[in-house]
C-alpha atoms as a printed R data frame, in Angstrom:
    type eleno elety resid chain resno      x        y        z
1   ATOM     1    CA   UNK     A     1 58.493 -167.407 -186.372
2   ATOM     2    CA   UNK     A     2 55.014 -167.795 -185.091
3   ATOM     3    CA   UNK     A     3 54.109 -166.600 -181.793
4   ATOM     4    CA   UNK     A     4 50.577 -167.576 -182.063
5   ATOM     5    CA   UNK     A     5 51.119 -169.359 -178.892
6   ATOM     6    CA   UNK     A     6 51.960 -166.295 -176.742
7   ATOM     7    CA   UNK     A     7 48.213 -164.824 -177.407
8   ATOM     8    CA   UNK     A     8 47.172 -168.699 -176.331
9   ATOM     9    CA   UNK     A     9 49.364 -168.823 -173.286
10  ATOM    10    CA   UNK     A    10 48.416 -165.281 -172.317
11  ATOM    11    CA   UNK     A    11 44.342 -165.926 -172.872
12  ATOM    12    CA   UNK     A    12 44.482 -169.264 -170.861
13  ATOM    13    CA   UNK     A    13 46.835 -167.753 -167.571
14  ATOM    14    CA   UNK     A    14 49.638 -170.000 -168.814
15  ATOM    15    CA   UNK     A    15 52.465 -167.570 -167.591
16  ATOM    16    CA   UNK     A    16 55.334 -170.348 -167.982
17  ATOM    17    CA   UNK     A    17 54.578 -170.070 -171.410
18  ATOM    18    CA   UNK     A    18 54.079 -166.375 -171.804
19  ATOM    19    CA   UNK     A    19 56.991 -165.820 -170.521
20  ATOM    20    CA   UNK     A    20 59.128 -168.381 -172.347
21  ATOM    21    CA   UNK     A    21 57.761 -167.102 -175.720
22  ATOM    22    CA   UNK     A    22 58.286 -163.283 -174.279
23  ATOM    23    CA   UNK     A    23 61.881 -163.987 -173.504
24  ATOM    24    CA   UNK     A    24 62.506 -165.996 -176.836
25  ATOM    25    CA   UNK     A    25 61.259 -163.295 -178.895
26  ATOM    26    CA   UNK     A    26 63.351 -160.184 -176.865
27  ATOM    27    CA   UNK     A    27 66.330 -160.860 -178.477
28  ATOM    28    CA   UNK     A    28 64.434 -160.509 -182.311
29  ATOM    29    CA   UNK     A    29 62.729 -157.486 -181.068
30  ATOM    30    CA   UNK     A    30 65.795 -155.844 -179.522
31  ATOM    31    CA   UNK     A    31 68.023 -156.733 -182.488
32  ATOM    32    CA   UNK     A    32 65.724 -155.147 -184.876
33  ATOM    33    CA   UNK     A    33 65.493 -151.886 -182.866
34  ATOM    34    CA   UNK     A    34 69.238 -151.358 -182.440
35  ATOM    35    CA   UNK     A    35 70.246 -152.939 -186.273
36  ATOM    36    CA   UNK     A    36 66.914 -150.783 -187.695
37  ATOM    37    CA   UNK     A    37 66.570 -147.978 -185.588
38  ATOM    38    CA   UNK     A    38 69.260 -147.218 -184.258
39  ATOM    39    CA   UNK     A    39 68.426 -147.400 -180.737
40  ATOM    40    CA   UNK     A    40 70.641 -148.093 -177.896
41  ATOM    41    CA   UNK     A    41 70.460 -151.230 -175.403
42  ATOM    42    CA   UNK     A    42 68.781 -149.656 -172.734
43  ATOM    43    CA   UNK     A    43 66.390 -147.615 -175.408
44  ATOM    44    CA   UNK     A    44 65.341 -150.734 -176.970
45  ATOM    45    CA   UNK     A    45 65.299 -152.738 -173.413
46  ATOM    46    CA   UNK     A    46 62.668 -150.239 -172.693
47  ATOM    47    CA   UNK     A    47 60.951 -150.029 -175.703
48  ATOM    48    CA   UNK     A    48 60.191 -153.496 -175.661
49  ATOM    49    CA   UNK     A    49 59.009 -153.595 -172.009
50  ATOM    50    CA   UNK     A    50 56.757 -150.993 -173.170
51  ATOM    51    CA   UNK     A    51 55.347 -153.035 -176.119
52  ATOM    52    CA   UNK     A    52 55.202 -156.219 -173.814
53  ATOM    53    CA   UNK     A    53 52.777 -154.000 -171.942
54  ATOM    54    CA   UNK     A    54 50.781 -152.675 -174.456
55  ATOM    55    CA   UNK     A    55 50.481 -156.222 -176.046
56  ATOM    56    CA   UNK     A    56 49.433 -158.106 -173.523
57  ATOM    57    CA   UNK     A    57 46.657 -155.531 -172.489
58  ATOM    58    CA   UNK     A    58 45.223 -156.320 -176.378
59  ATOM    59    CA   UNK     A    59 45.510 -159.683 -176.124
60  ATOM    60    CA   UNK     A    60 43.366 -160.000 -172.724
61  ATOM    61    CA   UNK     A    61 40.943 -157.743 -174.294
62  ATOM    62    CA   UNK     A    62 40.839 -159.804 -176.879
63  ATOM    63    CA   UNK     A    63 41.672 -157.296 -179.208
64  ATOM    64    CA   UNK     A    64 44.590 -159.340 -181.453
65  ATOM    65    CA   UNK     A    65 42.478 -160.458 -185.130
66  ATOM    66    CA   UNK     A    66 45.355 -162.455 -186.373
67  ATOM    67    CA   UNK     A    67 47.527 -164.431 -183.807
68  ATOM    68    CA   UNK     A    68 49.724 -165.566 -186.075
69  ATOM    69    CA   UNK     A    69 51.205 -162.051 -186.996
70  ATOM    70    CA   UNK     A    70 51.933 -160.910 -183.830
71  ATOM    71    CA   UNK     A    71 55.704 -161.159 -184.171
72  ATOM    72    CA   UNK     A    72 55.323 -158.287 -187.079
73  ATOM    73    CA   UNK     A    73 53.099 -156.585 -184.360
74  ATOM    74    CA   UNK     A    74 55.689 -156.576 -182.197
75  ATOM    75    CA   UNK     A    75 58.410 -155.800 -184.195
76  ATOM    76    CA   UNK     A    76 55.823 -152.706 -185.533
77  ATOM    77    CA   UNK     A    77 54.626 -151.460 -181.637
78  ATOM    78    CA   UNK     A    78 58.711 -151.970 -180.550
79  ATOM    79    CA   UNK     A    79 59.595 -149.314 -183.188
80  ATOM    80    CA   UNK     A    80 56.537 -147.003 -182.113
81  ATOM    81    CA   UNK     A    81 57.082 -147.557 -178.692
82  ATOM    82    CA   UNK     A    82 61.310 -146.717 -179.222
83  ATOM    83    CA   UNK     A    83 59.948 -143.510 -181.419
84  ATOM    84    CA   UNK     A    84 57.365 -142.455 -178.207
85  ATOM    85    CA   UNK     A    85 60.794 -142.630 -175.886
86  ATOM    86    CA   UNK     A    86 62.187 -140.459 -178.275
87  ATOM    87    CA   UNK     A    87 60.022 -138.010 -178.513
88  ATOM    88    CA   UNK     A    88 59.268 -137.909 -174.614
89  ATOM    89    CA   UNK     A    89 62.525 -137.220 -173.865
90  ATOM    90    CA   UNK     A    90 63.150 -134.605 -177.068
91  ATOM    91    CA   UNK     A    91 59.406 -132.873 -175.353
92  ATOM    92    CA   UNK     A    92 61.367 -133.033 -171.860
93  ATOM    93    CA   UNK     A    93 64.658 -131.721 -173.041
94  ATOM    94    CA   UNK     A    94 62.702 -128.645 -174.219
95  ATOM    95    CA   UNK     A    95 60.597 -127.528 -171.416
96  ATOM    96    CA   UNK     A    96 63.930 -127.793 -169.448
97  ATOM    97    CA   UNK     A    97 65.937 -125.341 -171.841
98  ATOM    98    CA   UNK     A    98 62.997 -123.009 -172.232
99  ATOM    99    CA   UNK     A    99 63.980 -122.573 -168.045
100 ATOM   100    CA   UNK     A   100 67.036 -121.918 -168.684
101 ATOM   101    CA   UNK     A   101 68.271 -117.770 -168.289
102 ATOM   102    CA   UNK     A   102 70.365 -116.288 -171.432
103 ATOM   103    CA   UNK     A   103 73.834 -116.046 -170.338
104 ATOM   104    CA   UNK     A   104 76.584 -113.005 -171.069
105 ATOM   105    CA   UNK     A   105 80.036 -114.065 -171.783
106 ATOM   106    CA   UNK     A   106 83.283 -112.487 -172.209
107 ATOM   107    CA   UNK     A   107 85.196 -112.803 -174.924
108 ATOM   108    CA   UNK     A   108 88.211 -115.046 -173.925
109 ATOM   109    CA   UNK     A   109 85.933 -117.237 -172.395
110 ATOM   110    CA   UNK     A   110 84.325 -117.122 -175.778
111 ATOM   111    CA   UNK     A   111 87.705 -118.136 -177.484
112 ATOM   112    CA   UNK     A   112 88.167 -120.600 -174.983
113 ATOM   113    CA   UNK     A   113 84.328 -122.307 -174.876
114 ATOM   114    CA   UNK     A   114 85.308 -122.641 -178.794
115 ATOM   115    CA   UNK     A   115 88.081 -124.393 -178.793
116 ATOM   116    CA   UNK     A   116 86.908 -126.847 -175.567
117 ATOM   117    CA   UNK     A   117 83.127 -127.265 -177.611
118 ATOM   118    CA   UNK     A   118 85.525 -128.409 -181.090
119 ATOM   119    CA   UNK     A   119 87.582 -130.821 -179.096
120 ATOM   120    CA   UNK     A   120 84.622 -132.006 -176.994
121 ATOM   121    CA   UNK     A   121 82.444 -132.292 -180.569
122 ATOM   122    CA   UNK     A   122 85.307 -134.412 -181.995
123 ATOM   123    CA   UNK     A   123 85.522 -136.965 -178.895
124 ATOM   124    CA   UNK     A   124 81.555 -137.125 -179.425
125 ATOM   125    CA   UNK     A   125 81.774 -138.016 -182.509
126 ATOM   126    CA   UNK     A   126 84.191 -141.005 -181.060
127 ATOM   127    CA   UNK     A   127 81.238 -142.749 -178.655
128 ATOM   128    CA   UNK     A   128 78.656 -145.213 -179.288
129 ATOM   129    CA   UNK     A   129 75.596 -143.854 -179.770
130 ATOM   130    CA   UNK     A   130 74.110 -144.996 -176.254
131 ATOM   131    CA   UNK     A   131 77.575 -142.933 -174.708
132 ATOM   132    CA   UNK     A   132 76.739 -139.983 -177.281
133 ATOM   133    CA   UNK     A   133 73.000 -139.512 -176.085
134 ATOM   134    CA   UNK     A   134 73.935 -139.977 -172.489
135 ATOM   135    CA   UNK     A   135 76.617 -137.306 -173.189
136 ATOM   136    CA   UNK     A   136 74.406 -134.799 -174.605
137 ATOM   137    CA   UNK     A   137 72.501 -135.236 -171.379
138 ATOM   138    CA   UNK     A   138 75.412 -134.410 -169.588
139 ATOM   139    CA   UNK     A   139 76.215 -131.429 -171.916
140 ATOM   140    CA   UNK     A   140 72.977 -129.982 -171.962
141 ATOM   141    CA   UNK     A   141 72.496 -130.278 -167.755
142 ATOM   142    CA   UNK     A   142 76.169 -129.903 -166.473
143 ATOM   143    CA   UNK     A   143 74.612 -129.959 -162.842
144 ATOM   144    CA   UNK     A   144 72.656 -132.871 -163.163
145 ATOM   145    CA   UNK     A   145 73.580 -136.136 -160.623
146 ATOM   146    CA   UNK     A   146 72.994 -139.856 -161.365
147 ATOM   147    CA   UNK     A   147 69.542 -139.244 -159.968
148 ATOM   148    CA   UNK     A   148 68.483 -136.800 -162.632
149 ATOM   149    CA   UNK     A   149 69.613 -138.716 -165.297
150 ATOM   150    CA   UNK     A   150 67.922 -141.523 -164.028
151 ATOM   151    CA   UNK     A   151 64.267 -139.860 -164.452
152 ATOM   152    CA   UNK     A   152 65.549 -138.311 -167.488
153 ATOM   153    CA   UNK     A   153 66.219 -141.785 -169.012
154 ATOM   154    CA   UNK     A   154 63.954 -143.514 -166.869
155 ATOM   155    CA   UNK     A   155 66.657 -146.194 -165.629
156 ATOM   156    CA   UNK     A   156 67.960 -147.239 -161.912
157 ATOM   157    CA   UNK     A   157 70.006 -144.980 -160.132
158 ATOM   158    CA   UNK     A   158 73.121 -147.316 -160.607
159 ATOM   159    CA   UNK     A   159 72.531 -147.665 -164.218
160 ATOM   160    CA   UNK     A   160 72.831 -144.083 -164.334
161 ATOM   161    CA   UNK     A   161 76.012 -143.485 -162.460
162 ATOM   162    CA   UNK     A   162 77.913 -146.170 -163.864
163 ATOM   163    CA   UNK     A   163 76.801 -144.601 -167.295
164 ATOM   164    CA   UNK     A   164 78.026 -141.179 -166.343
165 ATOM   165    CA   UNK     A   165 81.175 -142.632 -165.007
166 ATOM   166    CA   UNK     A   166 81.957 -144.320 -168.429
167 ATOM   167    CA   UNK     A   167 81.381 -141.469 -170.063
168 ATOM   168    CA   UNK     A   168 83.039 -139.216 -168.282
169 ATOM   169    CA   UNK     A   169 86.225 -141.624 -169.070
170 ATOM   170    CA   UNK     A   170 85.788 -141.958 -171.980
171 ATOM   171    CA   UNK     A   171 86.117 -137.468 -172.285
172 ATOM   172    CA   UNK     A   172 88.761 -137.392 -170.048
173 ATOM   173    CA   UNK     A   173 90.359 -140.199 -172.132
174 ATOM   174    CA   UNK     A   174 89.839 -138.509 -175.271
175 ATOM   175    CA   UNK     A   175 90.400 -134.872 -174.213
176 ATOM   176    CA   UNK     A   176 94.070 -136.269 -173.213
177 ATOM   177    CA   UNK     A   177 94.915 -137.087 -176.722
178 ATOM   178    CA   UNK     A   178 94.193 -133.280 -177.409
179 ATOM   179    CA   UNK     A   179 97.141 -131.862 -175.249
């Protein structure tokens, strides 16, 4: 498809357009990311905000040679923009467990962590992969609330709770099977 038009619309203020070509081409953009790589919904919602950003900043500078490649351009700043998220949060995740004190255990609590961190590893392995990221948020930050999750991920407050609550039901679901 040729979005041509969107660096036209964009150039000459004709938001109606804009955003009717923006909107038409989401649903390419988001597909690609989630069949290509691998992100999740909200992952790729936000990568392509991001690119829609970056984008339209070029094409008011004037900055876009060849208008009529600017799907591939999007499809191409969508996958570096998912891959930036990525990283951000892997940087993030880091700094936090650098923070974190080394903790002594005992050994039945050893024996028992073991047995709770196979089980837990095996319903894991059972989510989605937007559940199974969200997860290892929870895993990694047992304290954290809706709110933390929310910067971490850089979604609503809602978003975030009804996330945790899913998959926290999804665990207890799963854990159930176990006993």
């Amino acid at each position: 498809m040729d979005y041509s038009g969107l660096v036209y619309a964009i150039q000459n203020g004709d938001e109606r357009e804009a955003n009717r070509l923006c909107a038409e081409a989401t649903p390419i953009l988001k597909k690609y990311l989630i069949l290509n790589v691998g992100a999740s919904n909200a992952d790729a919602d936000d990568a392509i905000q991001r690119m829609f950003e970056y984008i339209i900043k070029k094409i008011l500078d004037d900055d876009i040679e060849n208008p009529h490649g600017l799907l591939q351009y999007m499809l191409t700043t969508s996958r570096h923009s998912y891959y930036k998220i990525l990283k951000q949060r892997e940087r993030k995740l880091n700094e936090d467990l650098q923070d974190e004190p080394p903790r002594s255990r005992d050994q039945f609590w050893e024996i028992v962590e073991n047995e709770e961190q196979e089980i837990l590893q095996k319903c894991y392995e059972k989510m989605n992969s937007g559940y199974q990221e969200f997860f290892s948020f929870l895993y990694k930050f047992p304290g954290a609330e809706a709110a933390d999750a929310a910067e971490y991920f850089g979604i609503s407050n809602s978003n975030a709770w009804a996330r945790k609550s899913r998959v926290v039901k999804q665990l207890r679901q799963c854990a159930k099977s176990f006993y």
